[in-house]
mmCIF file of the N, C-alpha and C atoms, coordinates in Angstrom:
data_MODEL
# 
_entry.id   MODEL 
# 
loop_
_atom_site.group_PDB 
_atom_site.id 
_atom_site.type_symbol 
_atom_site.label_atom_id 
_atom_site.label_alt_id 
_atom_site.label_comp_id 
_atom_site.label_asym_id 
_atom_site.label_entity_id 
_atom_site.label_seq_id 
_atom_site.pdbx_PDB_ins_code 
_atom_site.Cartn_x 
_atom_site.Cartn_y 
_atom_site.Cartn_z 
_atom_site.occupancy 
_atom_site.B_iso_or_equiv 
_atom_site.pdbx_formal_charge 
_atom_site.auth_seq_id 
_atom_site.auth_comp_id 
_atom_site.auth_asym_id 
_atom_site.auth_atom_id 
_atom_site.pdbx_PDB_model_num 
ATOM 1   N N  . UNK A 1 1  ? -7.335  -2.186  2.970  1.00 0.00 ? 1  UNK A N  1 
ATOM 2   C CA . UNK A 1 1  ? -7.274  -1.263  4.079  1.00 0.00 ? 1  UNK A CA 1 
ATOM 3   C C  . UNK A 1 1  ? -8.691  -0.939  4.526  1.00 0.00 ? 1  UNK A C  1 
ATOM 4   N N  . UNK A 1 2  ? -8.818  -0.373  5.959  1.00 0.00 ? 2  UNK A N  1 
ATOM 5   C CA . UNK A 1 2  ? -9.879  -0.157  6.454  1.00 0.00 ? 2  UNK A CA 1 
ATOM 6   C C  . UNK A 1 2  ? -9.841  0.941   7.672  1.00 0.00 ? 2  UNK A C  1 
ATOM 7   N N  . UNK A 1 3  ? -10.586 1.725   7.155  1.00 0.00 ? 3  UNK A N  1 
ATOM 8   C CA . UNK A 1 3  ? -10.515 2.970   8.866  1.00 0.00 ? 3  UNK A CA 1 
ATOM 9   C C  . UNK A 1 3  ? -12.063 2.421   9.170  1.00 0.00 ? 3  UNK A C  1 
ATOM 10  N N  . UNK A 1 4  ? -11.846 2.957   10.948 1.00 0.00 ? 4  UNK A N  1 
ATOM 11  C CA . UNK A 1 4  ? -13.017 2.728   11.428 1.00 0.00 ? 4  UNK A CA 1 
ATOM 12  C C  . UNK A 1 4  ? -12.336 4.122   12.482 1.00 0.00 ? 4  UNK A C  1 
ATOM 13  N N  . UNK A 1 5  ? -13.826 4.798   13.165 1.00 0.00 ? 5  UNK A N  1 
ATOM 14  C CA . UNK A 1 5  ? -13.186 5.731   14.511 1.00 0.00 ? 5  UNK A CA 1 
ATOM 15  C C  . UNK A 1 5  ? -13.831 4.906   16.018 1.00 0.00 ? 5  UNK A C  1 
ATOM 16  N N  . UNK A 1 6  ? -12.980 5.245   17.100 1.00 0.00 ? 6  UNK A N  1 
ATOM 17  C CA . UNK A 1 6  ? -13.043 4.303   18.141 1.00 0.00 ? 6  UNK A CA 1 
ATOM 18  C C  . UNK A 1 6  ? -14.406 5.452   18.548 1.00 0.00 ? 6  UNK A C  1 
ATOM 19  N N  . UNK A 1 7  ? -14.429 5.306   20.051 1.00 0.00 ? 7  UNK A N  1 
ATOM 20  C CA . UNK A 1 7  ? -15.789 5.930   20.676 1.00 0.00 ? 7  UNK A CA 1 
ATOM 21  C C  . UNK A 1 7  ? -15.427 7.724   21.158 1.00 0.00 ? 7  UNK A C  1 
ATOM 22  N N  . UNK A 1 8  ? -13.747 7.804   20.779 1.00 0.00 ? 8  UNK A N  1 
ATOM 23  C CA . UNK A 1 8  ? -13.569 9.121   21.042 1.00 0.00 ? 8  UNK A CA 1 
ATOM 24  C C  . UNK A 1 8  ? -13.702 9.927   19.287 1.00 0.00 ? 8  UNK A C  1 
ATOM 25  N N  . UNK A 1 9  ? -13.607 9.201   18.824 1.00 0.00 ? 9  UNK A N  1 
ATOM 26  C CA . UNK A 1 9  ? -13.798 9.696   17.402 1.00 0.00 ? 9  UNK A CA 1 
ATOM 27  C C  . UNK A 1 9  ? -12.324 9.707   16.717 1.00 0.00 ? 9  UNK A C  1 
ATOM 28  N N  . UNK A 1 10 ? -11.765 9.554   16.982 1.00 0.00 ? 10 UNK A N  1 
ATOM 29  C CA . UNK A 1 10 ? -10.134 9.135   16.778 1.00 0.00 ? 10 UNK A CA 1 
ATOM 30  C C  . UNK A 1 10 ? -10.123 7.980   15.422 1.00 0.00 ? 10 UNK A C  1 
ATOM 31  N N  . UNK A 1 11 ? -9.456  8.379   14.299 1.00 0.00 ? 11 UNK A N  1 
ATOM 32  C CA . UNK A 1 11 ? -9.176  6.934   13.485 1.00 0.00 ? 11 UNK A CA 1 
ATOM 33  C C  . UNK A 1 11 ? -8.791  6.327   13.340 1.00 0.00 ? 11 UNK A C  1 
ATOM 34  N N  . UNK A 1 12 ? -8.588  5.214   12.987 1.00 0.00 ? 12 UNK A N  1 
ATOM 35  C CA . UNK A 1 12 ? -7.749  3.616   13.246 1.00 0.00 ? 12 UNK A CA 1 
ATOM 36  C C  . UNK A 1 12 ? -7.806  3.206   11.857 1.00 0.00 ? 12 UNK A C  1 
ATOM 37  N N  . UNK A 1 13 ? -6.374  2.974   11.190 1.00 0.00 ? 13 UNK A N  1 
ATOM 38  C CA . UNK A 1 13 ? -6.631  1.766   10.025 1.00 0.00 ? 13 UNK A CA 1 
ATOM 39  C C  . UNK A 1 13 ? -6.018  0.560   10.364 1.00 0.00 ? 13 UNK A C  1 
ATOM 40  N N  . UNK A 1 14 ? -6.242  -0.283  9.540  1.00 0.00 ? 14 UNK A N  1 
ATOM 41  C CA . UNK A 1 14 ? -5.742  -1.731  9.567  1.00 0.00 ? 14 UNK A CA 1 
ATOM 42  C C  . UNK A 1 14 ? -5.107  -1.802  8.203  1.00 0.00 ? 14 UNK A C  1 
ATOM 43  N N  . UNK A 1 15 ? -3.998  -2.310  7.659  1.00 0.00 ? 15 UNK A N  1 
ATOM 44  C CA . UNK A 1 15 ? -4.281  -2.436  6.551  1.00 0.00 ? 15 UNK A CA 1 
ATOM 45  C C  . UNK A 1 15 ? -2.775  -3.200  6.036  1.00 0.00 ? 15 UNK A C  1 
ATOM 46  N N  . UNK A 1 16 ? -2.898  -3.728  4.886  1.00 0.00 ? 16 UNK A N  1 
ATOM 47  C CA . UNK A 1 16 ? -1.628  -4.623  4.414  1.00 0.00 ? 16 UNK A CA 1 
ATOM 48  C C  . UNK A 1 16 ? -0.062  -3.959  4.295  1.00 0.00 ? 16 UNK A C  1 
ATOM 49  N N  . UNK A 1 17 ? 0.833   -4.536  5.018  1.00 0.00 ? 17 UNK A N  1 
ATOM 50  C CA . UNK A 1 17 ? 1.443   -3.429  5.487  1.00 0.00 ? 17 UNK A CA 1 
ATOM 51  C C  . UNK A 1 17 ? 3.186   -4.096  4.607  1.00 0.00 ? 17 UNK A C  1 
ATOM 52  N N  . UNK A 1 18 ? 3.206   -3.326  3.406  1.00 0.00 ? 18 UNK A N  1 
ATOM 53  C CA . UNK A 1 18 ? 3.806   -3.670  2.194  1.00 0.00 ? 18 UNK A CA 1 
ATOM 54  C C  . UNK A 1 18 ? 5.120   -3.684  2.617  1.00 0.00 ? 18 UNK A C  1 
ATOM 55  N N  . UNK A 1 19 ? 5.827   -3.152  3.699  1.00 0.00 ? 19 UNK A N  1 
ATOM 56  C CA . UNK A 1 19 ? 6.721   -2.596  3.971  1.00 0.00 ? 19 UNK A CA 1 
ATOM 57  C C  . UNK A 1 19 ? 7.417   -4.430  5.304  1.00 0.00 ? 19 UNK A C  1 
ATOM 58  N N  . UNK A 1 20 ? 6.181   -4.669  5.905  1.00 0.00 ? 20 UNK A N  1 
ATOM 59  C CA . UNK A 1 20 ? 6.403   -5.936  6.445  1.00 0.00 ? 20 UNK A CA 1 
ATOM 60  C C  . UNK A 1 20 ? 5.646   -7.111  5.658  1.00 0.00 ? 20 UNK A C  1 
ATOM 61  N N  . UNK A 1 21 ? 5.939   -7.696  4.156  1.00 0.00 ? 21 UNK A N  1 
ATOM 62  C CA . UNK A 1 21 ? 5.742   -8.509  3.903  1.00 0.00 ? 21 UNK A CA 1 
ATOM 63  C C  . UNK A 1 21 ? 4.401   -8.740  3.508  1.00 0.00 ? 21 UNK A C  1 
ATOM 64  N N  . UNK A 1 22 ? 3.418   -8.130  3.208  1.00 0.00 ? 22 UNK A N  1 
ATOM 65  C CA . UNK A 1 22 ? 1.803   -7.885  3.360  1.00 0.00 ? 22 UNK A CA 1 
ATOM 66  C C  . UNK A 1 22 ? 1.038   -8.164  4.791  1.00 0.00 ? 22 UNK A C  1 
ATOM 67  N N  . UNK A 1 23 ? 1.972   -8.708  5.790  1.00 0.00 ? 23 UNK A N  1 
ATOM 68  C CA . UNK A 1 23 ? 1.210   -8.601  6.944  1.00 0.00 ? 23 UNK A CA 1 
ATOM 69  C C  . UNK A 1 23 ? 0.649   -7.221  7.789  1.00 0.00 ? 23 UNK A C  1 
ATOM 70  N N  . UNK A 1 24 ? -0.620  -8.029  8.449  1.00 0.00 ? 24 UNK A N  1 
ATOM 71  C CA . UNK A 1 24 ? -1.372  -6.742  9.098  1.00 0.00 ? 24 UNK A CA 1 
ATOM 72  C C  . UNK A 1 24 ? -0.841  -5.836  10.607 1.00 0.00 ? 24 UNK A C  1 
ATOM 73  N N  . UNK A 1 25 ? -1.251  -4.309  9.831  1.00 0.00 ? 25 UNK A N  1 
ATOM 74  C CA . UNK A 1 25 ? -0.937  -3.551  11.421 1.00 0.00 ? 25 UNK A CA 1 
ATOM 75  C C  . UNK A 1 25 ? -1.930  -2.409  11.052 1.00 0.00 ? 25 UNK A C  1 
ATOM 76  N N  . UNK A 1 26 ? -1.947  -2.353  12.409 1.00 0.00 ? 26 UNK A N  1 
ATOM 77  C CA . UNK A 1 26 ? -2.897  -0.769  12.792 1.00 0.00 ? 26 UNK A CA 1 
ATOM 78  C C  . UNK A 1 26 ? -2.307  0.349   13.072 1.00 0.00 ? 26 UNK A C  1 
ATOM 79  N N  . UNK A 1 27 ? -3.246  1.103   13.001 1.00 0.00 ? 27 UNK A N  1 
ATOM 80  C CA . UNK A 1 27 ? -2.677  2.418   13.077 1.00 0.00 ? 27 UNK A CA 1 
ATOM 81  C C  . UNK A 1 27 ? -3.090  3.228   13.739 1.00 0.00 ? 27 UNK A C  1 
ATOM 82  N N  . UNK A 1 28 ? -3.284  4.493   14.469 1.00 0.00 ? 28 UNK A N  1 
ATOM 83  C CA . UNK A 1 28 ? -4.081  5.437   15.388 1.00 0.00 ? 28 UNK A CA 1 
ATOM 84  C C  . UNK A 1 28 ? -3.755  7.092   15.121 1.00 0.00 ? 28 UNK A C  1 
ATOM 85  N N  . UNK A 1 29 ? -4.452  7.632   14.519 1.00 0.00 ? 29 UNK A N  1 
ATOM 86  C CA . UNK A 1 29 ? -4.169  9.138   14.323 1.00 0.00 ? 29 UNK A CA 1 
ATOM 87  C C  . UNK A 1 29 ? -4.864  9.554   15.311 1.00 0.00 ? 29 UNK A C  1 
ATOM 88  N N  . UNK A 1 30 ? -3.430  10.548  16.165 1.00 0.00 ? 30 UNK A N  1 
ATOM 89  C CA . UNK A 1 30 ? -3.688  11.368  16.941 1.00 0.00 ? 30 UNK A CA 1 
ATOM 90  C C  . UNK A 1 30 ? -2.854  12.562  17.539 1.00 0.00 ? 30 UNK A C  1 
ATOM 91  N N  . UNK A 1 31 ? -2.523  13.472  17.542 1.00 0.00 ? 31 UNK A N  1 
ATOM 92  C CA . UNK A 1 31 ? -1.831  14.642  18.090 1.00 0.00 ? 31 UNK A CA 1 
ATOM 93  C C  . UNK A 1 31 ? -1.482  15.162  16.869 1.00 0.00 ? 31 UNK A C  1 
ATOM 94  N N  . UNK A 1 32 ? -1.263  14.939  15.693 1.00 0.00 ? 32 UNK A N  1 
ATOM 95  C CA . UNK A 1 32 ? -1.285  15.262  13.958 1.00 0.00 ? 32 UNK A CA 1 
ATOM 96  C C  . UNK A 1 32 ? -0.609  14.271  13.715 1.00 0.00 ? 32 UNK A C  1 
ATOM 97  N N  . UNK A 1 33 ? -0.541  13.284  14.199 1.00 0.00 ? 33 UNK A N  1 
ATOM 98  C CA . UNK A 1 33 ? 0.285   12.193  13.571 1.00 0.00 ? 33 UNK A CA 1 
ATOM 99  C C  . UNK A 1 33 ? -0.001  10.543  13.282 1.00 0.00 ? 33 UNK A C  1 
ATOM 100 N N  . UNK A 1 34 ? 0.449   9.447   12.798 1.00 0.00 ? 34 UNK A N  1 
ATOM 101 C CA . UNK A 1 34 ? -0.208  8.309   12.981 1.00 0.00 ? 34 UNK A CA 1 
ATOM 102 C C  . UNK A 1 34 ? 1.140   7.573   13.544 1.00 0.00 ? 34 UNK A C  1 
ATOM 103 N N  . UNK A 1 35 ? 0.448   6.612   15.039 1.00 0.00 ? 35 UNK A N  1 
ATOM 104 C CA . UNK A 1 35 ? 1.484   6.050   15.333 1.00 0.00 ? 35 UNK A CA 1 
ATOM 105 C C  . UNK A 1 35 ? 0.713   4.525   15.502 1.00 0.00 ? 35 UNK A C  1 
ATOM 106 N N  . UNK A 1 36 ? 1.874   3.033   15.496 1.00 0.00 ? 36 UNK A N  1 
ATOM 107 C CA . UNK A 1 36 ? 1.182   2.286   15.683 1.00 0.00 ? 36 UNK A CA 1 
ATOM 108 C C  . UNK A 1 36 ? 0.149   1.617   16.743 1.00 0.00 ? 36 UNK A C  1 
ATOM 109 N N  . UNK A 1 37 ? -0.561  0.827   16.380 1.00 0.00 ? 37 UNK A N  1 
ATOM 110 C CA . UNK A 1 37 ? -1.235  0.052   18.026 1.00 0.00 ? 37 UNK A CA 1 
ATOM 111 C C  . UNK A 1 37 ? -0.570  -1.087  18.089 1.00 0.00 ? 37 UNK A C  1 
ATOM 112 N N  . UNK A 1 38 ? -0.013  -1.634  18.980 1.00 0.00 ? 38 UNK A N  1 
ATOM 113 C CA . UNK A 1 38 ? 0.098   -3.048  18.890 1.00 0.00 ? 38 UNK A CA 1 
ATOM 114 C C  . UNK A 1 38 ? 1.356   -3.140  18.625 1.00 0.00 ? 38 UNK A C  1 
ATOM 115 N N  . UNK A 1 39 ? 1.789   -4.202  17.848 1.00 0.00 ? 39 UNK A N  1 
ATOM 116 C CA . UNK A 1 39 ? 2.665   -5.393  17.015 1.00 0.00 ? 39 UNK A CA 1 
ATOM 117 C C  . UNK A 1 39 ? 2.637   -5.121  15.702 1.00 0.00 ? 39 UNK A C  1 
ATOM 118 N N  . UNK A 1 40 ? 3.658   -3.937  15.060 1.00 0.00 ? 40 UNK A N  1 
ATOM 119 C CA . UNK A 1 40 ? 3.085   -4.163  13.445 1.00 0.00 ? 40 UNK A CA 1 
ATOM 120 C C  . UNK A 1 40 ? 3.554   -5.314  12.850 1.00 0.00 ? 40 UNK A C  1 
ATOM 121 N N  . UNK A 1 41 ? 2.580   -5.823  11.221 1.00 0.00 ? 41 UNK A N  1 
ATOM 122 C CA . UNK A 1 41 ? 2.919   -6.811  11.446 1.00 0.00 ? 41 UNK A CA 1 
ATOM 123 C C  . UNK A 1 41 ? 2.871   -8.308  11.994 1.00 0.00 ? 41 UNK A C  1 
ATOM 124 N N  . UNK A 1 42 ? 1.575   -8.102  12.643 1.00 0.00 ? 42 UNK A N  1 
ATOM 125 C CA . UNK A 1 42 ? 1.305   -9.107  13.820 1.00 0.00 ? 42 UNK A CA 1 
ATOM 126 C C  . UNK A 1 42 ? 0.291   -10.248 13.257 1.00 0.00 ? 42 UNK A C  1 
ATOM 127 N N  . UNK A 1 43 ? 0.102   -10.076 11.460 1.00 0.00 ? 43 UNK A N  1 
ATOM 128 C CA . UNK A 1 43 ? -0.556  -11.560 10.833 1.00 0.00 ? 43 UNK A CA 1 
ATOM 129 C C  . UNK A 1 43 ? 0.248   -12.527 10.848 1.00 0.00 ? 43 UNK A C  1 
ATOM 130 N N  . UNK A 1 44 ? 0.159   -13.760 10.416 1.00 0.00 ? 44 UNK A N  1 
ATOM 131 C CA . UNK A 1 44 ? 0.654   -15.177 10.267 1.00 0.00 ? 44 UNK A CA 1 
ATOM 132 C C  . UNK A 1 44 ? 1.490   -14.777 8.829  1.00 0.00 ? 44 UNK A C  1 
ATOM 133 N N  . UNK A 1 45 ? 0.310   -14.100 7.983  1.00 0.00 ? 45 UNK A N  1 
ATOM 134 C CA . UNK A 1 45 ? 0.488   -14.467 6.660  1.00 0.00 ? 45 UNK A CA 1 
ATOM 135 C C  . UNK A 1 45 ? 0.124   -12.903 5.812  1.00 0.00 ? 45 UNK A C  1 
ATOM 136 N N  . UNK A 1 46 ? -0.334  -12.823 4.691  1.00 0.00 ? 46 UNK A N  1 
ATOM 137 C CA . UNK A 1 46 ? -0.339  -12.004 4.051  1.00 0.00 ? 46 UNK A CA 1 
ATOM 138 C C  . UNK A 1 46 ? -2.076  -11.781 3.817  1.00 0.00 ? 46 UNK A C  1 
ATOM 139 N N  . UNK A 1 47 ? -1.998  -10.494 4.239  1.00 0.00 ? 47 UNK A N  1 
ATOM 140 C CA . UNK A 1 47 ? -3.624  -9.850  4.044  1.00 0.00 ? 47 UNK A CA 1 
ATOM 141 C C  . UNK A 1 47 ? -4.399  -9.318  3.515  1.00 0.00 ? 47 UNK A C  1 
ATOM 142 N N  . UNK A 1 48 ? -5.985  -10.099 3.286  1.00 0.00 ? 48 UNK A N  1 
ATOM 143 C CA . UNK A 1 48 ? -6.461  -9.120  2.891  1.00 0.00 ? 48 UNK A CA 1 
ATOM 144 C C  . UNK A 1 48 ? -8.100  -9.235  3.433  1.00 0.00 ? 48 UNK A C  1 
ATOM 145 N N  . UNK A 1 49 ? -9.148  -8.017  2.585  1.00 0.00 ? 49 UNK A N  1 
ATOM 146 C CA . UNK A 1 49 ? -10.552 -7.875  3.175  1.00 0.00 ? 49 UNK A CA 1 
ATOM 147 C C  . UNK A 1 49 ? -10.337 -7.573  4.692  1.00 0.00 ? 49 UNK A C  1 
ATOM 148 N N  . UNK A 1 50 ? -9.830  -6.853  5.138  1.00 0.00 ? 50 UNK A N  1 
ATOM 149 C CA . UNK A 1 50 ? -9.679  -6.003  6.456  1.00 0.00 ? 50 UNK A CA 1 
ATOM 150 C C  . UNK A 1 50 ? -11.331 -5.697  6.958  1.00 0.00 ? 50 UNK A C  1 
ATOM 151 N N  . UNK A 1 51 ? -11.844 -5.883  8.252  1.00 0.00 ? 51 UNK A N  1 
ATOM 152 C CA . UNK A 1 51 ? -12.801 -5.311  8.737  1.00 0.00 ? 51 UNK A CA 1 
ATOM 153 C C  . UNK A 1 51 ? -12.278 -4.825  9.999  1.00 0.00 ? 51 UNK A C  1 
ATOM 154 N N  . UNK A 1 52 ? -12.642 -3.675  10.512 1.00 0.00 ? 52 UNK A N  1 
ATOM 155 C CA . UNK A 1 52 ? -11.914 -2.947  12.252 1.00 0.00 ? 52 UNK A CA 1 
ATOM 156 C C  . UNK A 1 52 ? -13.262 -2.695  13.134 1.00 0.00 ? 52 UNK A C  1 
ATOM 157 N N  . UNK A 1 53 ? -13.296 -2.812  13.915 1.00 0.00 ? 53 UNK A N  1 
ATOM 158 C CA . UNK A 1 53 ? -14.243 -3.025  15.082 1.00 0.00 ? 53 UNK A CA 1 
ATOM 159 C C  . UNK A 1 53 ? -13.666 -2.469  16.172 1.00 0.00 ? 53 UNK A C  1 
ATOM 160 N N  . UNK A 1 54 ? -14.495 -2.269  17.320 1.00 0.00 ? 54 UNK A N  1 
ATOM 161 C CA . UNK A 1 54 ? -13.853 -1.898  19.111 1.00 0.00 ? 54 UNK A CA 1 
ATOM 162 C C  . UNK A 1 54 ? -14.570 -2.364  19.656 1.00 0.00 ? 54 UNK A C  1 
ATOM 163 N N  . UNK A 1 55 ? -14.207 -2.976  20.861 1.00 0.00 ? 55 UNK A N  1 
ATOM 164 C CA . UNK A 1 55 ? -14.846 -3.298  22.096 1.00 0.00 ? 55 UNK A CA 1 
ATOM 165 C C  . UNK A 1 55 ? -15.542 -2.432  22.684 1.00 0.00 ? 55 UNK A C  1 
ATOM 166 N N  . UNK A 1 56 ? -16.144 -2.331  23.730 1.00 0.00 ? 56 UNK A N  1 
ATOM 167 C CA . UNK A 1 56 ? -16.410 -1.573  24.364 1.00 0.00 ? 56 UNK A CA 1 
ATOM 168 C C  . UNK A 1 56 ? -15.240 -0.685  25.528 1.00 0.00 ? 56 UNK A C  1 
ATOM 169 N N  . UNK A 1 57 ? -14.437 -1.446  25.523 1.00 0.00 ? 57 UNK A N  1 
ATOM 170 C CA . UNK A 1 57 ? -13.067 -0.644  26.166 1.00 0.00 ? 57 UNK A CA 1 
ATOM 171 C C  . UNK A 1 57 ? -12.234 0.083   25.420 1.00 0.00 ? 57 UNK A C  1 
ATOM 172 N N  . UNK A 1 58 ? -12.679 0.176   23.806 1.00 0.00 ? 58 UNK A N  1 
ATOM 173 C CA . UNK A 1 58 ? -11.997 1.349   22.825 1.00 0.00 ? 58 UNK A CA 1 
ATOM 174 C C  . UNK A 1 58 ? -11.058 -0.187  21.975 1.00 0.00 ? 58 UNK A C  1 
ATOM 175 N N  . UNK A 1 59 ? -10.541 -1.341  22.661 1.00 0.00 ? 59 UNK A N  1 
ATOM 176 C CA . UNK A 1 59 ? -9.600  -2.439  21.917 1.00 0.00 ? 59 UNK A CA 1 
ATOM 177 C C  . UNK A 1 59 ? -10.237 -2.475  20.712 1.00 0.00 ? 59 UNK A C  1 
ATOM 178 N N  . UNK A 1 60 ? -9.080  -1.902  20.046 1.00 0.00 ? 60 UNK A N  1 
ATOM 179 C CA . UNK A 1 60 ? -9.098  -2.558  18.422 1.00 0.00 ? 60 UNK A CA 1 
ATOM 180 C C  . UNK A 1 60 ? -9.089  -3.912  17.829 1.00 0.00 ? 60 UNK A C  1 
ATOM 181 N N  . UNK A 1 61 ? -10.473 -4.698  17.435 1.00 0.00 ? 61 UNK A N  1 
ATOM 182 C CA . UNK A 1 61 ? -10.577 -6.267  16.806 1.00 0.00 ? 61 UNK A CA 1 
ATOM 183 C C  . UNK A 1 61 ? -10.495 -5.900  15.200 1.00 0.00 ? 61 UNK A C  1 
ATOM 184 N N  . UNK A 1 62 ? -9.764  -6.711  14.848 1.00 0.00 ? 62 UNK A N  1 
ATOM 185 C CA . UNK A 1 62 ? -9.845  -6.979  13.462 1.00 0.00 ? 62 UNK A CA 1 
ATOM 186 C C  . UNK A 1 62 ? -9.924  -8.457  12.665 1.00 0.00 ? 62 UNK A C  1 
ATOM 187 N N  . UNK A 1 63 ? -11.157 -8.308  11.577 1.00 0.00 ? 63 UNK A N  1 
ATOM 188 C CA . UNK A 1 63 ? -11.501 -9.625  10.758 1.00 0.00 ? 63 UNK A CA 1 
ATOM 189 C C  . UNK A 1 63 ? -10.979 -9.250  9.486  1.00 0.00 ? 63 UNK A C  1 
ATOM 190 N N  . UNK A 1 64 ? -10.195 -10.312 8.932  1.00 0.00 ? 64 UNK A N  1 
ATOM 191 C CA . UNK A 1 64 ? -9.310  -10.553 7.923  1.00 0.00 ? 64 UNK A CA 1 
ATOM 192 C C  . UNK A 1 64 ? -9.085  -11.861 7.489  1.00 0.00 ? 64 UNK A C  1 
ATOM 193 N N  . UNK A 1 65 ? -8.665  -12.086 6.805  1.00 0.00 ? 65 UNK A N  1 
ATOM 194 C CA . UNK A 1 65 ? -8.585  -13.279 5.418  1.00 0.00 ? 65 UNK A CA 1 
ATOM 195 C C  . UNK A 1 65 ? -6.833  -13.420 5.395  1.00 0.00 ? 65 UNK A C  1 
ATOM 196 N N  . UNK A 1 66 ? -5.821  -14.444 6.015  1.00 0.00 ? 66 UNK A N  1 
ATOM 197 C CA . UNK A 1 66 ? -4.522  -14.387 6.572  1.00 0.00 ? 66 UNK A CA 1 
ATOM 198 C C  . UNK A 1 66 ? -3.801  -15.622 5.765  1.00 0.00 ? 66 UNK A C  1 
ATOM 199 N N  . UNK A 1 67 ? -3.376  -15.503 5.164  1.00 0.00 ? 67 UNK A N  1 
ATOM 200 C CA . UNK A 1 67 ? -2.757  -16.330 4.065  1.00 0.00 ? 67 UNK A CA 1 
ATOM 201 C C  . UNK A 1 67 ? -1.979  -17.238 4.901  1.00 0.00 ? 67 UNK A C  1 
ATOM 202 N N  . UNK A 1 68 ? -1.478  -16.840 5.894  1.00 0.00 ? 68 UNK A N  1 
ATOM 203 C CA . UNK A 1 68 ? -0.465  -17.914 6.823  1.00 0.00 ? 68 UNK A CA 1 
ATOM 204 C C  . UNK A 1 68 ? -1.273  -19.017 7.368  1.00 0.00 ? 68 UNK A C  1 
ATOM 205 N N  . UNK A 1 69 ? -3.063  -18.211 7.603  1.00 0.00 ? 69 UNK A N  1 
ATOM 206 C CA . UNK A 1 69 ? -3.787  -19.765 8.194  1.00 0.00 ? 69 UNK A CA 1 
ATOM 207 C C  . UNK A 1 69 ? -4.440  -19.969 7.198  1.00 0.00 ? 69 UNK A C  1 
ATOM 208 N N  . UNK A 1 70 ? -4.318  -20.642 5.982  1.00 0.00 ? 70 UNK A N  1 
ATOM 209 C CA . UNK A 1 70 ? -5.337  -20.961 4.783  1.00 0.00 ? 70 UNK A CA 1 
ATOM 210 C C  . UNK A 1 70 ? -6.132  -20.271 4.345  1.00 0.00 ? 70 UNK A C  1 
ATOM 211 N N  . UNK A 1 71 ? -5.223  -19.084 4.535  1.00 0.00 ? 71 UNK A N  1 
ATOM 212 C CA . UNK A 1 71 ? -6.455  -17.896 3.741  1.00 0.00 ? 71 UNK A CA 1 
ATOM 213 C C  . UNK A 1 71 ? -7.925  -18.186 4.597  1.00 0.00 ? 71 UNK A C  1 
ATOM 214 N N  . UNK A 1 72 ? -7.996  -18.600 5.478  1.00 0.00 ? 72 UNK A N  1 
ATOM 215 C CA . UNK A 1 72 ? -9.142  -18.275 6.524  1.00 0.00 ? 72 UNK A CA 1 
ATOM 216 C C  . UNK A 1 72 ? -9.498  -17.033 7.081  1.00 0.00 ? 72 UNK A C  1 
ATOM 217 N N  . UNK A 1 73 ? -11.023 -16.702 7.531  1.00 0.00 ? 73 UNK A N  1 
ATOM 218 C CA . UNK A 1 73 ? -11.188 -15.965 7.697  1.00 0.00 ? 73 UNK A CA 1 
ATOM 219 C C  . UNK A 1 73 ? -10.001 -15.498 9.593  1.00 0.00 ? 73 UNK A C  1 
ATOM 220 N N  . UNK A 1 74 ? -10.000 -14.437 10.503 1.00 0.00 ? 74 UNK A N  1 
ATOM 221 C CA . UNK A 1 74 ? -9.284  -14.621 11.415 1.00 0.00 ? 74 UNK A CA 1 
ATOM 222 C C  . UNK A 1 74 ? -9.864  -13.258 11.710 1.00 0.00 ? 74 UNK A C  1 
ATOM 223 N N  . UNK A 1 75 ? -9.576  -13.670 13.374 1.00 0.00 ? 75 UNK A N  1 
ATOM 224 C CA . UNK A 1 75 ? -9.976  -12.130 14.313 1.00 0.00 ? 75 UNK A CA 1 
ATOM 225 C C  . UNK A 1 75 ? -9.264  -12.203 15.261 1.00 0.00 ? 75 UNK A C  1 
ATOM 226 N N  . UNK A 1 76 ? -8.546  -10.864 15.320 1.00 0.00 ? 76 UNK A N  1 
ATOM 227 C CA . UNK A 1 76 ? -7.482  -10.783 16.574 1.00 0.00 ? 76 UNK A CA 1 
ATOM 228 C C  . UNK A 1 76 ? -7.418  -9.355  17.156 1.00 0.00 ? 76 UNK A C  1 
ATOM 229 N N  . UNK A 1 77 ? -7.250  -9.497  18.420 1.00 0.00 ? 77 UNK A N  1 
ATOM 230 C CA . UNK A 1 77 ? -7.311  -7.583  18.586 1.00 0.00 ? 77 UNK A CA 1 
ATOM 231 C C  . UNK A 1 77 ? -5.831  -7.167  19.094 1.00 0.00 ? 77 UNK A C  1 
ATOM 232 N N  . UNK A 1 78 ? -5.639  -6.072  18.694 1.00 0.00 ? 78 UNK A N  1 
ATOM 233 C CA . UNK A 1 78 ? -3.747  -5.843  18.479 1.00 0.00 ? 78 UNK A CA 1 
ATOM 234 C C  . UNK A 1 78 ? -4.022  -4.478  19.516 1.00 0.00 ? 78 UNK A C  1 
ATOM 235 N N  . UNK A 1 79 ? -4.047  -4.423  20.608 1.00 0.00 ? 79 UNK A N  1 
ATOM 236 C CA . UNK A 1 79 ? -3.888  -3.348  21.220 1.00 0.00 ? 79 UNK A CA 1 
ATOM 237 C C  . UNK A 1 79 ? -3.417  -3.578  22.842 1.00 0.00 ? 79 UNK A C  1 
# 
């Protein structure tokens, strides 16, 4: 797992999401609550070594290690 905060200061995790199979989803706490970004769920394969990043438009990128593509490294932004 991994938090990072976007440019409003807001937090975001990424992280292996046990509940779908170890594939990856994000997350966004905000109003007291965490809801998803994206596609949960939205790896090939099963994850791990999470890194979270933003664009400059606030889009959430994430680098990860995805068992579905040869355990290669992979970057995708889910927002």
């Amino acid at each position: 797992m991994t938090i990072a905060l976007d440019s409003t200061g807001a937090p975001f995790v990424a992280y292996y999401d046990v509940t779908l199979g170890g594939k990856l989803t994000i997350q966004k706490f905000a109003a007291g609550s965490w809801t998803v970004v994206g596609t949960p769920g939205f790896s090939a394969g099963i994850t791990e070594f999470h890194s979270l990043a933003f664009d400059t438009t606030g889009t959430p990128f994430v680098a990860y290690s995805d068992s579905g593509n040869g355990n290669r490294a992979t970057v995708q932004k889910n927002g």
